[in-house]
N, CA and C atoms as an extended XYZ file, in Angstrom:
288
Properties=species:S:1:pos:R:3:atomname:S:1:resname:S:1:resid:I:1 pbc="F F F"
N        48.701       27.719      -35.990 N   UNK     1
C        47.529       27.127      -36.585 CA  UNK     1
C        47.640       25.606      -36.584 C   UNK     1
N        48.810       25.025      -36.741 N   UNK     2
C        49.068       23.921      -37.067 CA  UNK     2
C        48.898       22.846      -35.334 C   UNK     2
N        49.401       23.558      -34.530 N   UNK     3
C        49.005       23.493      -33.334 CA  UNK     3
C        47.882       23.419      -32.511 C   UNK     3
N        46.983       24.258      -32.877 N   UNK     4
C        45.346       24.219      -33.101 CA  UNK     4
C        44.689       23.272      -33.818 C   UNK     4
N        44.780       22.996      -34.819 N   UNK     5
C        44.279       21.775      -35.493 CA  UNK     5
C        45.086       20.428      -34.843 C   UNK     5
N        46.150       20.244      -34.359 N   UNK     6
C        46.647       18.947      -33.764 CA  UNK     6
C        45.877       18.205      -32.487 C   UNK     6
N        45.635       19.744      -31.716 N   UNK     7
C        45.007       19.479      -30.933 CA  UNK     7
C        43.376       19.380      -30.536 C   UNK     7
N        42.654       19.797      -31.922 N   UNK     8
C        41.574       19.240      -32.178 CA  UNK     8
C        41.217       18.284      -32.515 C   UNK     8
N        42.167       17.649      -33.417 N   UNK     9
C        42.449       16.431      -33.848 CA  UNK     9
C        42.396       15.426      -32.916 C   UNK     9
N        43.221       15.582      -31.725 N   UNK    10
C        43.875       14.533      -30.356 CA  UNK    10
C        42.339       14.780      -29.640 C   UNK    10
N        41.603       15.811      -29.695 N   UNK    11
C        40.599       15.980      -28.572 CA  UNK    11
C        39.658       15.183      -29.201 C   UNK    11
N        39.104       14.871      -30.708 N   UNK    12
C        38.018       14.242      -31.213 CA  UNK    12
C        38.555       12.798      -31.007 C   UNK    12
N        39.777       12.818      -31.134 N   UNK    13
C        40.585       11.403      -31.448 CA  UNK    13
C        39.880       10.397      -29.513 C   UNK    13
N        39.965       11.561      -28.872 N   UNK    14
C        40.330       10.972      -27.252 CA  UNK    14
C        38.342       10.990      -27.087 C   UNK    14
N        37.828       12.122      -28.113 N   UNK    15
C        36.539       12.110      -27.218 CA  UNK    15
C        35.852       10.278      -28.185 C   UNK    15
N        36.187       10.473      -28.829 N   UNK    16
C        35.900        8.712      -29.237 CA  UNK    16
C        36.225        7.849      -28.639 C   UNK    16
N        37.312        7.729      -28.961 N   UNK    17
C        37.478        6.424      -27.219 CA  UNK    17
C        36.656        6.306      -26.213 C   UNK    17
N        36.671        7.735      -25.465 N   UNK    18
C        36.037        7.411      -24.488 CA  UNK    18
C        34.739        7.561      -24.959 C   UNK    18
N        33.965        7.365      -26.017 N   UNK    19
C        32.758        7.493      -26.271 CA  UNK    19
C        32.178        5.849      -26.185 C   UNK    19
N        33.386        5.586      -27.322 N   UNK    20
C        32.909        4.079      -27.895 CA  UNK    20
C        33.568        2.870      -26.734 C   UNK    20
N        34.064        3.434      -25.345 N   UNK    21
C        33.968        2.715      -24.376 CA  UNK    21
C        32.545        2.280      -23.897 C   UNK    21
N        32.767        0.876      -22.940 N   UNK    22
C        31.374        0.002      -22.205 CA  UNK    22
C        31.058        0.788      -20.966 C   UNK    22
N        30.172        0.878      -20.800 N   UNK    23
C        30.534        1.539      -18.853 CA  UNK    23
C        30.478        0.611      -18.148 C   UNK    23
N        30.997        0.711      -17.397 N   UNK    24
C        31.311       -0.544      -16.146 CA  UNK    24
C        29.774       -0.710      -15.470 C   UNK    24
N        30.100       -2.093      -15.206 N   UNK    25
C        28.655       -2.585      -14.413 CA  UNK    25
C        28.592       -1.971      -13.606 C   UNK    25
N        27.360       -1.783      -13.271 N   UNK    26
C        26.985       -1.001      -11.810 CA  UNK    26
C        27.017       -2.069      -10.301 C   UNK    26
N        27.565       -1.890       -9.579 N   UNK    27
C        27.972       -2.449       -8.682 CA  UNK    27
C        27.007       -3.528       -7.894 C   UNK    27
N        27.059       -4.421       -7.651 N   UNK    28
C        25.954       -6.210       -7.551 CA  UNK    28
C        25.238       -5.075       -5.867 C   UNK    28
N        26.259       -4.644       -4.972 N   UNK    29
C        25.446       -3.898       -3.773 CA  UNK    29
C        24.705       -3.118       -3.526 C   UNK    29
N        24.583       -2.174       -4.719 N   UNK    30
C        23.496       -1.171       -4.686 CA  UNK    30
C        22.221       -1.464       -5.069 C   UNK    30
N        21.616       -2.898       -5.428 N   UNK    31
C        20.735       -3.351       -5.317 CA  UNK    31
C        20.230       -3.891       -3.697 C   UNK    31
N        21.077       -4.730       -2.958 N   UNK    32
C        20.979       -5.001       -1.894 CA  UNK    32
C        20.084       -4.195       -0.948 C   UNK    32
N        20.059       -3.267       -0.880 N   UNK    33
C        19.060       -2.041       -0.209 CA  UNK    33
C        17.913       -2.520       -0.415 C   UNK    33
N        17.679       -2.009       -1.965 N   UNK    34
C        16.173       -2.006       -2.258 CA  UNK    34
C        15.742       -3.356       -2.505 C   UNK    34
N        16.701       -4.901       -2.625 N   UNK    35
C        15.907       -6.087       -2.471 CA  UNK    35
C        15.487       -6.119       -0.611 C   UNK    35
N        16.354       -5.509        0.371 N   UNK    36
C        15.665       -5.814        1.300 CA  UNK    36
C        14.354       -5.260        1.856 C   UNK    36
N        14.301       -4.182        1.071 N   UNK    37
C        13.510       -3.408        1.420 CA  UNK    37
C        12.132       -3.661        0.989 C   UNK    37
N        12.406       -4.002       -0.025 N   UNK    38
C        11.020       -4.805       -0.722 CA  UNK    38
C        10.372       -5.804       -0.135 C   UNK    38
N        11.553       -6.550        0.474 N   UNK    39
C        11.432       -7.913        1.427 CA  UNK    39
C        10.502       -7.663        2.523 C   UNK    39
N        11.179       -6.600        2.885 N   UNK    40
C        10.211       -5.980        4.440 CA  UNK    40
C         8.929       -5.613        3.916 C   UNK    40
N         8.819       -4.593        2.918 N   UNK    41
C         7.355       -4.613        2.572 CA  UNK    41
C         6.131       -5.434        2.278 C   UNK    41
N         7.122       -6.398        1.885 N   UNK    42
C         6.397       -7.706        1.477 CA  UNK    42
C         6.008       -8.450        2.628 C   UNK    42
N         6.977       -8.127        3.732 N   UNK    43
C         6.356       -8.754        5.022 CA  UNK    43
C         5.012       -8.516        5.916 C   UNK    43
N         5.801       -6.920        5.442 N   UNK    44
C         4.609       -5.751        5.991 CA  UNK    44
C         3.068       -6.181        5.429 C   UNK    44
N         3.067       -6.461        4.200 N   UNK    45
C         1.825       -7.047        3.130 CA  UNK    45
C         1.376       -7.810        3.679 C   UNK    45
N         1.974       -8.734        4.038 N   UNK    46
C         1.226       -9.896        4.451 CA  UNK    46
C         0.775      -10.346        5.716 C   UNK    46
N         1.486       -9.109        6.607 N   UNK    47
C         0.657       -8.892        7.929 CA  UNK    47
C        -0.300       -8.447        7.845 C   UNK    47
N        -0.259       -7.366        7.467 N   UNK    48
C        -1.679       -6.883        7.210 CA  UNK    48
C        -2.679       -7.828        6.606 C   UNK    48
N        -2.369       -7.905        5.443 N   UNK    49
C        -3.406       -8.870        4.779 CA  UNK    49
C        -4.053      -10.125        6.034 C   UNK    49
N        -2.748      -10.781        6.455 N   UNK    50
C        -3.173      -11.499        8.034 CA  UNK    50
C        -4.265      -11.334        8.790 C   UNK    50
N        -3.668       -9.562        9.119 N   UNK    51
C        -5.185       -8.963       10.169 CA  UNK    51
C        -5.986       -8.822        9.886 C   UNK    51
N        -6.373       -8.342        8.239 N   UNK    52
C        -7.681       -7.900        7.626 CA  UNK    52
C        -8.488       -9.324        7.914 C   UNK    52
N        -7.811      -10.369        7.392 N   UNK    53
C        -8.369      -11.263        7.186 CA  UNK    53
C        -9.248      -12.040        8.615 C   UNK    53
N        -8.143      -11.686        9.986 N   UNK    54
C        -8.417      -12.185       11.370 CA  UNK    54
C        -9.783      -11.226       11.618 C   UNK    54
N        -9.714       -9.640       11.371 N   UNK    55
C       -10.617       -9.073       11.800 CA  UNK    55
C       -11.877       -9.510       10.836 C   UNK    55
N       -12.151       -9.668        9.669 N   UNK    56
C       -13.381      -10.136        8.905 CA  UNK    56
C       -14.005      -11.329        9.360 C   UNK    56
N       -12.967      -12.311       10.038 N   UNK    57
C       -13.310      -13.122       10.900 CA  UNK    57
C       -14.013      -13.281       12.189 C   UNK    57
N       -13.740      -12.220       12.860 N   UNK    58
C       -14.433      -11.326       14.375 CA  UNK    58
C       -15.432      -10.721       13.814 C   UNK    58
N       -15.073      -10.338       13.001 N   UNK    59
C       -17.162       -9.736       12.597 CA  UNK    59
C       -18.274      -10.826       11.894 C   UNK    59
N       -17.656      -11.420       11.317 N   UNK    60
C       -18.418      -12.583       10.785 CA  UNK    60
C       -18.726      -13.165       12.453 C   UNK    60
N       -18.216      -13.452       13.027 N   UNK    61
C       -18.522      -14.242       14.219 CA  UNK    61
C       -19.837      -13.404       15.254 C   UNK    61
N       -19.320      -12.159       15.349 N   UNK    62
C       -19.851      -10.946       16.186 CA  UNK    62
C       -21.746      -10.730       15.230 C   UNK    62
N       -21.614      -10.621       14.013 N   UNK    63
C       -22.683      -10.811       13.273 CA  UNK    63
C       -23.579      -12.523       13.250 C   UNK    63
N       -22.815      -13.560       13.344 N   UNK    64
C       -23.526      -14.813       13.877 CA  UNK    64
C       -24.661      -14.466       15.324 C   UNK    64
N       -23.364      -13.821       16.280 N   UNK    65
C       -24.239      -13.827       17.615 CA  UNK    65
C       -25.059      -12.823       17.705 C   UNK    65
N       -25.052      -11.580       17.034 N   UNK    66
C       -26.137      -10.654       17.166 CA  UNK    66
C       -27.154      -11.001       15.827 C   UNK    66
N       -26.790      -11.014       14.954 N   UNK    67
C       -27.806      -11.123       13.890 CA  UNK    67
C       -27.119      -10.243       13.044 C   UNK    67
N       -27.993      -10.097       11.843 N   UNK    68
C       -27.780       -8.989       10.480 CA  UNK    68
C       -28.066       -8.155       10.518 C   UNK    68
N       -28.380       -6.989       10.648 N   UNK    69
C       -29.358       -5.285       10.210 CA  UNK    69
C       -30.341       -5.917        9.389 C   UNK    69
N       -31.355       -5.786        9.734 N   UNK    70
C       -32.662       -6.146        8.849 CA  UNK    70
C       -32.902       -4.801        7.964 C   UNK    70
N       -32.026       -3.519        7.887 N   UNK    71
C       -32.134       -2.611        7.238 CA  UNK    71
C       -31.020       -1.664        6.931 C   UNK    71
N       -31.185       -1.340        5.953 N   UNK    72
C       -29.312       -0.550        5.469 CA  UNK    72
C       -29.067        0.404        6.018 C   UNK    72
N       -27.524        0.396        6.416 N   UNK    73
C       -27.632        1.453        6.972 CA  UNK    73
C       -27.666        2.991        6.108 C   UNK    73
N       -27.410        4.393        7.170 N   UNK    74
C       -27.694        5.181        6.242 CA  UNK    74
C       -27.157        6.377        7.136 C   UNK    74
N       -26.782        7.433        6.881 N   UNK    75
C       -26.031        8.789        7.551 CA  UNK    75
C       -27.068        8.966        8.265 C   UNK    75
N       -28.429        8.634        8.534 N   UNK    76
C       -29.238        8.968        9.495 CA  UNK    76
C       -29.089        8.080       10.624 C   UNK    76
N       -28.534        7.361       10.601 N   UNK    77
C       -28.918        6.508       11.751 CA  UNK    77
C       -27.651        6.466       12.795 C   UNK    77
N       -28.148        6.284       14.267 N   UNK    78
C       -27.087        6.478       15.405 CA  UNK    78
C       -27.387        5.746       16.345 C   UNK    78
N       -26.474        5.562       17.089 N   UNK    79
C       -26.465        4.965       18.436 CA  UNK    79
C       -27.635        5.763       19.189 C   UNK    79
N       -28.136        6.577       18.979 N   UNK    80
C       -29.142        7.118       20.001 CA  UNK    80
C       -30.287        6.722       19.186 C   UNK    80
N       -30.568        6.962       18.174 N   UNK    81
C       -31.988        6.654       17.348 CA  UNK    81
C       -31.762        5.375       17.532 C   UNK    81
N       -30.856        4.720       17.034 N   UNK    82
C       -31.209        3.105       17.423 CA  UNK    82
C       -31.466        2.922       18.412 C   UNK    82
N       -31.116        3.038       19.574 N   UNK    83
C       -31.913        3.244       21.121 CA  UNK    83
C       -33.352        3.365       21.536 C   UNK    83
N       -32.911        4.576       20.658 N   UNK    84
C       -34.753        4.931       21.046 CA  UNK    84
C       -35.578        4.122       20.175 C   UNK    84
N       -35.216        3.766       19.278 N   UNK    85
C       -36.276        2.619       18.244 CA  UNK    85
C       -36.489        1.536       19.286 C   UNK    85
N       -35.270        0.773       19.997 N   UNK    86
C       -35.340       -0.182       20.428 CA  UNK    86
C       -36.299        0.050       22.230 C   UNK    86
N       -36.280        0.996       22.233 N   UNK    87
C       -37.048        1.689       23.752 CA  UNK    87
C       -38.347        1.201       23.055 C   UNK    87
N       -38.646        1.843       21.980 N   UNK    88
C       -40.147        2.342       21.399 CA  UNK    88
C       -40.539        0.706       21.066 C   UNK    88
N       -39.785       -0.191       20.790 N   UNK    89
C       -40.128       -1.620       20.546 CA  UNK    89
C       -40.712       -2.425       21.969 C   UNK    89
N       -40.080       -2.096       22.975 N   UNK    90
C       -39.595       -2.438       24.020 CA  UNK    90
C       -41.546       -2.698       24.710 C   UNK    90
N       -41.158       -0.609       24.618 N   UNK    91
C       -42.680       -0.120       25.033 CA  UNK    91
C       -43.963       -0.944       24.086 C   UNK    91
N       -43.658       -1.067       23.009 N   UNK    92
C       -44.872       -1.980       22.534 CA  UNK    92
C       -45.334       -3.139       22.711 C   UNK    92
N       -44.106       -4.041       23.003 N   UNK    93
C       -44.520       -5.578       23.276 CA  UNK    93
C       -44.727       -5.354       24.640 C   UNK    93
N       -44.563       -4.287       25.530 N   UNK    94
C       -44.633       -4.705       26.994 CA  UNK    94
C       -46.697       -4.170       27.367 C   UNK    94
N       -47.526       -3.426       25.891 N   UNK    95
C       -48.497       -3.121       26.306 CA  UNK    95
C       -49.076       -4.431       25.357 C   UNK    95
N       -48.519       -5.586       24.842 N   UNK    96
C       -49.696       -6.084       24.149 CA  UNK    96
C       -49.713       -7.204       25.347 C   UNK    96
C-alpha cells in the first residue's frame, strides 16, 4: 500500500512539473512557407487586378469607336436579331 501511494505521489509530483512547464517556441521556419506563399498570392492579386484594369481599358476604348447601346441589354437579344434589326434599318434608309 505504502508503495502505491509513493508512487502516486511521484506521478502527481512529475505530472506538475511538466504541467507548470513553458512550451518551447514554435520554430521562426514554419512560418516561412506560408509568408511566401502569401507573397505569391499577393503577386498573383495584383496581376490580375493589372489585367482587369488593362481590359476595362480596351473596352472603354472599343466603346469610344463604336458608340454606346442606345438600349439595355436583355436575354432577348442576339447577334442574329441584332442583325436583322440592323438589315431592317438598312432597308429603310435605302427606300427614303
Amino acid at each position: 500500500m505504502k508503495k502505491i501511494a509513493l508512487i502516486a505521489v511521484g506521478a502527481l509530483i512529475g505530472a506538475g512539473a511538466a504541467w507548470s512547464a513553458e512550451p518551447a517556441p514554435a520554430p521562426a521556419s514554419a512560418a516561412a512557407p506560408q509568408d511566401r506563399r502569401i507573397a505569391g498570392l499577393s503577386e498573383d492579386l495584383q496581376e490580375a487586378r493589372d489585367r482587369i484594369a488593362d481590359l476595362q481599358k480596351r473596352l472603354d476604348e472599343v466603346e469610344q469607336r463604336l458608340g454606346e447601346s442606345y438600349r439595355p441589354l436583355s436575354p432577348f437579344d442576339s447577334v442574329e436579331r441584332r442583325l436583322e434589326d440592323l438589315e431592317k434599318d438598312v432597308e429603310d434608309l435605302q427606300r427614303r
